[in-house]
N, C-alpha and C positions, 0 to 999 in steps of 0.2 A: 805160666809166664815166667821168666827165668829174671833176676835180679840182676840190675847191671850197675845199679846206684854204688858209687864208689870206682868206679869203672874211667877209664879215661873214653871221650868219647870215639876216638879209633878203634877201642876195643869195644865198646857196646854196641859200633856196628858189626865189628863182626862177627860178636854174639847173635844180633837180631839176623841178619842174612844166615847163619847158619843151621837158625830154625824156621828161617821163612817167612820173619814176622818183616810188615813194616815199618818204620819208624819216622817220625818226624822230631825236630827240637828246631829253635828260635835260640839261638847263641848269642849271648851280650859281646857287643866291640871288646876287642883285644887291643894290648898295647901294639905301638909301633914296631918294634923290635923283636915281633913274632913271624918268622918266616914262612912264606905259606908249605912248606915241607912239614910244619913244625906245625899245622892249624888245629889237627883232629886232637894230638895230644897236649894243645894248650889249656881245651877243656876238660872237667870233670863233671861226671854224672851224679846232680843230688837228688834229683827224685826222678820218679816214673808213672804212667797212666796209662795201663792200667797196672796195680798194683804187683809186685812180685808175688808167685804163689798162685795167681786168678788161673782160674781153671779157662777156656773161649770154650763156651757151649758149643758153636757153630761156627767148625774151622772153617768150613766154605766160604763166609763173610769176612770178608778183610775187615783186619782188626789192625790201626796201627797206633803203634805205641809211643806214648807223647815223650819225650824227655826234657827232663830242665838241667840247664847244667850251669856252671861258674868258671870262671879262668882260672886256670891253678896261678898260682904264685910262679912268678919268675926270679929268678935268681942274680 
């Protein structure tokens, strides 16, 4: 399972599609003044489920991976 934590969440998905994995997250409201061009990279990734490093016994069983994230700071 590949580490995405610290990752913005534009780029943990394209981590996750590039090995195939799914992914879910539940993103907390943004400010107004977030453009939806601008959504994926609002967030950042502070944890993951399952852990970075998990071996998936049984690739054949979809396994998807939870993400939690936070709005970064805007400036």
């Amino acid at each position: 399972m590949p580490s995405v934590v610290g990752l913005t969440l534009s780029a943990a998905e394209a981590l996750m599609e590039h090995n195939r994995l799914g992914w879910q997250v539940a993103a907390p409201p943004l400010s107004p003044r977030v453009t939806p061009s601008e959504l994926e990279d609002a967030y950042c990734v502070t944890s993951q489920t399952p852990a970075p490093g998990t071996v998936i016994t049984y690739p054949e069983q979809a396994t998807d991976v939870r993400l939690r994230v936070a709005a970064r700071p805007t400036s």
